[in-house]
C-alpha positions as CSV (number, residue, x, y, z in Angstrom):
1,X,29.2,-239.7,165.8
2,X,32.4,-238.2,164.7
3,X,33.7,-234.7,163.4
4,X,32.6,-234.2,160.1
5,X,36.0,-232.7,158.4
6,X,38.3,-234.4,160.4
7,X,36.9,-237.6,159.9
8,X,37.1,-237.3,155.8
9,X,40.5,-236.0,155.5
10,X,41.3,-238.9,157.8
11,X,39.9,-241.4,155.5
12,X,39.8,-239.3,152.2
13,X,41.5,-242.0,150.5
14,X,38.9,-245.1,151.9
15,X,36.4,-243.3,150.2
16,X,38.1,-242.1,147.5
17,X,38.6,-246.0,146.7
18,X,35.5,-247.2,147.4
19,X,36.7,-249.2,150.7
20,X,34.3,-247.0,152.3
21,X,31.4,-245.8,151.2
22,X,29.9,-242.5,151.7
23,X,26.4,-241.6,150.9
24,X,24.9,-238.9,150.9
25,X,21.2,-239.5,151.9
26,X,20.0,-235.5,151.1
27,X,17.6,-235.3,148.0
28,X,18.8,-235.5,144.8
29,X,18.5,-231.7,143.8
30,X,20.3,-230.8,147.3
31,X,22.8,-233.2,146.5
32,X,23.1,-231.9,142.2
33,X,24.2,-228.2,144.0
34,X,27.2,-229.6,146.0
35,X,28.3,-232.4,147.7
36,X,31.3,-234.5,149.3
37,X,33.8,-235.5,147.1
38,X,33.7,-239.0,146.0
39,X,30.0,-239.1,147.8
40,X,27.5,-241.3,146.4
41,X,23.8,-240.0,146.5
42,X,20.8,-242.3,148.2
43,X,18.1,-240.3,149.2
44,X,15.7,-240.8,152.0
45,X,13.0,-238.4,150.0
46,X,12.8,-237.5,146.6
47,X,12.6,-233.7,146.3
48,X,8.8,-233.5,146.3
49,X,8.6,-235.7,149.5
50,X,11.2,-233.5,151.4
51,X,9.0,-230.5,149.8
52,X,6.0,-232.1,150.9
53,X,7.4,-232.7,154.9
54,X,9.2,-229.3,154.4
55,X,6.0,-227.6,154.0
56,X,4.5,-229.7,156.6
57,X,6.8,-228.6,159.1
58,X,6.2,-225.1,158.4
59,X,2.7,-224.5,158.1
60,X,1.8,-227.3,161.2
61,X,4.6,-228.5,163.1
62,X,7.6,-230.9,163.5
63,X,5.5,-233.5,165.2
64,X,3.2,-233.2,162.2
65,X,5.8,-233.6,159.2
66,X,7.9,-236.2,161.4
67,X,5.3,-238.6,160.7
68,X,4.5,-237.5,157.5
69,X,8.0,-238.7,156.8
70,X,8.0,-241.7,158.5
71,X,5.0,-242.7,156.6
72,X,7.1,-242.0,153.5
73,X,9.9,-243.5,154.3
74,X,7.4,-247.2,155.5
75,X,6.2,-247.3,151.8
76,X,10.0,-247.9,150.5
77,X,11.7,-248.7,153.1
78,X,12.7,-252.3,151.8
79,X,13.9,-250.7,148.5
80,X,15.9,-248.6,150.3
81,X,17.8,-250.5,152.7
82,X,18.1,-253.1,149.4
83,X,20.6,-249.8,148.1
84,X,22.2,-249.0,151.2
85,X,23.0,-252.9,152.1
86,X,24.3,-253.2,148.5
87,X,27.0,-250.2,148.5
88,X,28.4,-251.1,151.9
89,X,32.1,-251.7,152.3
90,X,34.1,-254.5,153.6
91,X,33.1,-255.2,157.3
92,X,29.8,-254.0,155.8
93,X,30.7,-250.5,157.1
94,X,29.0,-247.4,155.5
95,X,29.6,-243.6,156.8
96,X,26.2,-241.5,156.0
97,X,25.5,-238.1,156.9
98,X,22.7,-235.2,155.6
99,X,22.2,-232.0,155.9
100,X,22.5,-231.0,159.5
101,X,23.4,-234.9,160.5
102,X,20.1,-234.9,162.6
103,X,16.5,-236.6,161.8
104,X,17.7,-238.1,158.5
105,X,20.8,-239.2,159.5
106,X,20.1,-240.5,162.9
107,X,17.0,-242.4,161.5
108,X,18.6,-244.1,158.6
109,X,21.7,-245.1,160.8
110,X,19.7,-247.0,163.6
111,X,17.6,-249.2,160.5
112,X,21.3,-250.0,159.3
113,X,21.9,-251.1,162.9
114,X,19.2,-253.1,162.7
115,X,20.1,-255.1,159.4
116,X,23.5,-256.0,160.7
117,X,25.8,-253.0,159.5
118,X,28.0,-250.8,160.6
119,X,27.1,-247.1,160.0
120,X,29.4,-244.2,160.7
121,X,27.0,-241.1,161.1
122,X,28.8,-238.0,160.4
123,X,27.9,-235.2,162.9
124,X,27.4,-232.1,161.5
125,X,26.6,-233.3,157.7
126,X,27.1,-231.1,154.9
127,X,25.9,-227.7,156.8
128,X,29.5,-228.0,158.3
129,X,31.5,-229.4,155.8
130,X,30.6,-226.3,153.9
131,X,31.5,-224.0,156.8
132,X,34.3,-225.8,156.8
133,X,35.8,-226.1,153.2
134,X,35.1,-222.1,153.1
135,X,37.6,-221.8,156.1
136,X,40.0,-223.9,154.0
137,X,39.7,-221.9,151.1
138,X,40.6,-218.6,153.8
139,X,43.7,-220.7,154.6
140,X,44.6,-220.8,151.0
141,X,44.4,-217.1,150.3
142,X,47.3,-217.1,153.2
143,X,49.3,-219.7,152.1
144,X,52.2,-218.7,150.2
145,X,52.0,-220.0,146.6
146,X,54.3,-219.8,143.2
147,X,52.1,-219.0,140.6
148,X,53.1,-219.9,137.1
149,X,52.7,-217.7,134.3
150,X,53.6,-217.3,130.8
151,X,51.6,-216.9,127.2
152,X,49.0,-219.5,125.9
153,X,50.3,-223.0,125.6
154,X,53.6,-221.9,127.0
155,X,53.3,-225.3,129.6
156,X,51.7,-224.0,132.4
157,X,49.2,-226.5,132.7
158,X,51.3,-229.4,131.8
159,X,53.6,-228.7,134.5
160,X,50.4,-228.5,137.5
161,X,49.5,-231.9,135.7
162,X,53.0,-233.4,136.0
163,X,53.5,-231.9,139.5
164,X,50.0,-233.1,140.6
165,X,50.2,-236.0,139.3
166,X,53.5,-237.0,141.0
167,X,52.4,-235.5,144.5
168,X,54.3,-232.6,144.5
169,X,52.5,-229.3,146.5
170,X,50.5,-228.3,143.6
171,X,47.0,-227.3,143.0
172,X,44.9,-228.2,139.5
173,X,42.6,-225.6,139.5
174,X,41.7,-226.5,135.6
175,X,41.8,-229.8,136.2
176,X,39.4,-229.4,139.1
177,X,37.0,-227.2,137.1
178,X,37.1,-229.4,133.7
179,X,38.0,-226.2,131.6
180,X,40.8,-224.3,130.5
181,X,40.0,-221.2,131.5
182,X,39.7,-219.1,127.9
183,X,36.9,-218.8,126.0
184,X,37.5,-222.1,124.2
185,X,38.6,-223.7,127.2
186,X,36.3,-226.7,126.9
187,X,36.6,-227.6,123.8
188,X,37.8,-231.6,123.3
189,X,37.1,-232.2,127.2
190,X,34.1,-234.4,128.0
191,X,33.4,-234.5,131.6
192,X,31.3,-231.3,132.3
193,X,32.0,-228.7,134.8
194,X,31.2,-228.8,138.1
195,X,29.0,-227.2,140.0
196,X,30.7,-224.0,142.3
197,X,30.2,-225.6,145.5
198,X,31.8,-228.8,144.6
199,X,34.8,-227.0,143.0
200,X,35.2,-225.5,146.2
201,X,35.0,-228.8,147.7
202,X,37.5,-230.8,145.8
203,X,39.9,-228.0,145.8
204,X,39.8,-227.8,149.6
205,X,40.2,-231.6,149.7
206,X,43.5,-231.6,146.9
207,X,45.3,-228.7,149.5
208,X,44.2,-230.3,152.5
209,X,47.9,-232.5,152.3
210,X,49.7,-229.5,151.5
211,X,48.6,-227.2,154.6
212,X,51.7,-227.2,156.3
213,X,54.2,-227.2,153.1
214,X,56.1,-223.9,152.6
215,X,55.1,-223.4,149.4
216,X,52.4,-224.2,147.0
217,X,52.3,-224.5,143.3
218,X,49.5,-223.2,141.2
219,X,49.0,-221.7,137.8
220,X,47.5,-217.9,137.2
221,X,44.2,-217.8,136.8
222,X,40.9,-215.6,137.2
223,X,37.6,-217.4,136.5
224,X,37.4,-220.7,134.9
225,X,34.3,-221.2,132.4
226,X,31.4,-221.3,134.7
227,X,33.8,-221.5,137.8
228,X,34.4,-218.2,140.2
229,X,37.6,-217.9,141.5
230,X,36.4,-216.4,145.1
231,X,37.8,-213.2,145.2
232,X,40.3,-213.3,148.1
233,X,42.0,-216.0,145.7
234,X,41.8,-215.0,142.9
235,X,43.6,-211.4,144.1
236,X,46.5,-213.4,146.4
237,X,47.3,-215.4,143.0
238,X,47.8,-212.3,141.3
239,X,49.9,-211.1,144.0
240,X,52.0,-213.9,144.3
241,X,55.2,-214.9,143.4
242,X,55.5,-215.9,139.9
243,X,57.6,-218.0,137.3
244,X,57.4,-217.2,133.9
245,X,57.6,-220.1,131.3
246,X,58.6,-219.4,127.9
247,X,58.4,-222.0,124.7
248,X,58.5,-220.9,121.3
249,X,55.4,-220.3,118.4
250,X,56.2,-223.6,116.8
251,X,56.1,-225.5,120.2
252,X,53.2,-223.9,121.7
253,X,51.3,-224.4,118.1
254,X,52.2,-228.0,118.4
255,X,51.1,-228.3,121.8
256,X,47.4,-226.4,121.7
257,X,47.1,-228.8,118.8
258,X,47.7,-231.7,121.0
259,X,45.6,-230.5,123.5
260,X,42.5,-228.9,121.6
261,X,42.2,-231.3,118.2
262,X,42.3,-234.6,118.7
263,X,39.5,-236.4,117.7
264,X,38.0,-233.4,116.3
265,X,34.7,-234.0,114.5
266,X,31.6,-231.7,113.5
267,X,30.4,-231.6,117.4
268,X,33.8,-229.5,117.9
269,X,33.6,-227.0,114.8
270,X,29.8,-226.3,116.1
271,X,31.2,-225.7,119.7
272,X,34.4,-223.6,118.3
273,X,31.9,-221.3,116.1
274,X,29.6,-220.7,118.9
275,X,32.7,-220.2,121.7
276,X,34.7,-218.0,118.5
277,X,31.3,-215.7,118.9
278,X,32.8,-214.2,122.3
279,X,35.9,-213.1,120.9
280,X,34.3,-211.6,117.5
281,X,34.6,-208.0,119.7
282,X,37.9,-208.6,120.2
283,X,39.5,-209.9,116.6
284,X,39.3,-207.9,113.5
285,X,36.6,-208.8,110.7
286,X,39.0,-210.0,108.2
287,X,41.7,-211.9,110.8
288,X,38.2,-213.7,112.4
289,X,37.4,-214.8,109.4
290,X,40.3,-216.4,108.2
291,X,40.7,-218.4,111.4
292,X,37.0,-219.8,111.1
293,X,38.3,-220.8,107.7
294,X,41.5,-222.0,108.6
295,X,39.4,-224.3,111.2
296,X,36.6,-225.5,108.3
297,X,39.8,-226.4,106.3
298,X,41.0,-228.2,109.0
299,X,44.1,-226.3,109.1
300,X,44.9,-226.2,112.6
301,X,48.0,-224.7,113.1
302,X,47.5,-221.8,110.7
303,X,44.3,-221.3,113.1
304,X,46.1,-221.6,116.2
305,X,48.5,-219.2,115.4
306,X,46.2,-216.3,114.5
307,X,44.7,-216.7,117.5
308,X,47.8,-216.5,119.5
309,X,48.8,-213.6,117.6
310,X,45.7,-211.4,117.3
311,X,44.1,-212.3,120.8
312,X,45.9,-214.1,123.3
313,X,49.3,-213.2,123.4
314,X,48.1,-209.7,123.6
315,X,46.4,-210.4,126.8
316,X,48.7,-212.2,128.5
317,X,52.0,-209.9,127.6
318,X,49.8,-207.2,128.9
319,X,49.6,-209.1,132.5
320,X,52.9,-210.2,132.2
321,X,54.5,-206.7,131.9
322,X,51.9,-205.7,135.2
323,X,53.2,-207.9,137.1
324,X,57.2,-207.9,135.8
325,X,57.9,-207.2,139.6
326,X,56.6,-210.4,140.7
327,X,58.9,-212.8,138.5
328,X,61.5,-214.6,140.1
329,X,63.2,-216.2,137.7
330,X,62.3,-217.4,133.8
331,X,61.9,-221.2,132.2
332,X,62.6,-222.6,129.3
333,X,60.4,-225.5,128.5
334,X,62.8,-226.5,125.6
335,X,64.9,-228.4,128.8
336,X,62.3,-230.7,128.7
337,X,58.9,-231.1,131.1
338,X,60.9,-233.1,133.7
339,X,63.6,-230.6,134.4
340,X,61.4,-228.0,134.1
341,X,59.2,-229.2,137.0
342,X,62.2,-230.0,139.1
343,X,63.5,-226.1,138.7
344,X,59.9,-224.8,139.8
345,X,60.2,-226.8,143.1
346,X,63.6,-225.8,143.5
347,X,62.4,-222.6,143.3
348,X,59.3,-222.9,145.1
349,X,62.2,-224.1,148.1
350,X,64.1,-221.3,147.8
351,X,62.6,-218.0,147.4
352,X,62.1,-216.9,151.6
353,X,58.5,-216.5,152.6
């Protein structure tokens, strides 16, 4: 058996590829709450059965529900090692783990023995792995970051992405969370949210590269959709070091527009009126109205721009003028994504810790 974090960051990009599998043999509703990234889920009990041993266990003994189990696990056992024997790697290596890496585990891993493969049983399973992100998370909230600021569609996000995306110490907490962040932040994005657990995870897996950089990259943000920013985060970000970015209205329209319409159909004017209902309090009658029509007429940028001007710019100037004190320099995005991206590391290098 081997160290459960240790051993993933070690070989986060095997499994992230597929050259090693890594399954997760927990029940499917245990595994729906929060798992390893890039995990793949091949239960030894369905959630009844582990119900039905859990119960076991309780009201008569471990002796008592370990057979119960067993007895469970007889009746499919061919199925079951069918799956397992399928998503092995090359070298027909598999790395397994459960909750507590104990009965499951340990039971699974000496049948894969006995078929001819090579199981890596990870000690600890997810019980740690949890304990463990958590303490990652702790080390973020230390870390000293520039945050990125600046007024809706002002580039924020397309810098993380272009940083990100090109390795640079950078964290995509929107990206991670599959939302933007406002109240229409999901509109014209597909994949659903994750669950909080495994935002937590993947986000203590994307710094895990960056722990001993001097200076991490991240954009301002509070809670994401159905994503809470833990606390202790959520207050160093505000705290931070910051960069303000600064387009103009007619770029910023053009790229919300980008970013929120295409493809737009009758799925996304049913979404927009429902999300529009949690900012009625905060736009007047007549101005809320018009941008609901402006949207029906498929005027976009006559939409976007009432909402910049009535509701979001508002909020952020407000945060911007709170935290004035905190800027350390200002960027134009008319220089151009790449340059732009190239001043914030710069920056990121220079400002003393």
């Amino acid at each position: 058996m081997v160290e459960f974090l240790d051993y993933f960051f070690a070989h986060l990009q095997d499994f992230k590829s597929g050259r090693l599998p890594l399954v997760d043999l927990r029940s499917p509703r245990e595994f729906a709450l929060g798992a390893m990234p890039y995990a793949v889920n091949i239960p030894l009990f369905t959630d009844d059965e582990r119900a039905t041993v859990g119960t076991t266990y309780k009201q008569i003994g471990k002796q008592e529900a370990t057979q119960q189990g067993l007895e469970m696990v007889a009746q499919k056992v061919e199925t079951f090692l069918d799956e397992l024997m399928a998503a092995a790697g090359p070298g027909k290596r598999i790395a397994i783990h459960c909750w507590r890496g104990g009965m499951r585990s340990g039971s699974v891993a000496q049948l894969l023995k006995a078929v001819g493969l090579s199981p890596i049983l990870l000690s600890g399973g997810y019980k740690v792995f949890r304990n463990q992100v958590l303490e990652q998370i702790d080390q973020i909230c230390e870390h000293p970051l520039l945050v990125l600021n600046g007024r809706t569609g002002s580039g924020k996000t397309e810098c993380i992405r272009h940083l990100v995306a090109n390795g640079s110490p950078a964290l995509d907490f929107e990206g991670i969370a599959c939302h933007r962040g406002s109240a229409i932040g999901d509109i014209n994005i597909v994949k659903p949210q994750p669950t909080q657990q495994n935002f937590e995870n993947q986000l203590a897996a994307d710094y895990y590269p960056f722990k001993t950089v001097r200076r991490i990259i991240v954009e301002v943000e509070q809670d994401i959709g159905t994503i809470r920013m833990p606390p202790k985060l959520r207050h160093h970000i505000l705290t931070s070091d910051m960069v303000l970015l600064e387009r103009t209205m007619e770029d910023r329209i053009a790229h919300l527009q980008r970013e929120y319409v295409l493809n737009w159909n009758g799925k996304e004017d049913a979404q927009f009126q429902e999300r529009m209902l949690h900012l009625k309090k905060h736009i007047q009658g007549p101005i809320y109205g018009q941008i609901l029509e402006h949207v029906r007429l498929r005027e976009f940028p006559e939409a976007i721009k009432l909402l910049l001007n009535h509701r979001y710019d508002k909020c952020y100037d407000k945060s911007i003028l709170r935290q004035i004190n905190q800027f350390k320099d200002s960027i134009p995005m008319s220089m151009g994504l790449q340059a732009a991206c190239q001043r914030i590391l710069n920056l990121a290098e220079s400002i003393l810790t």
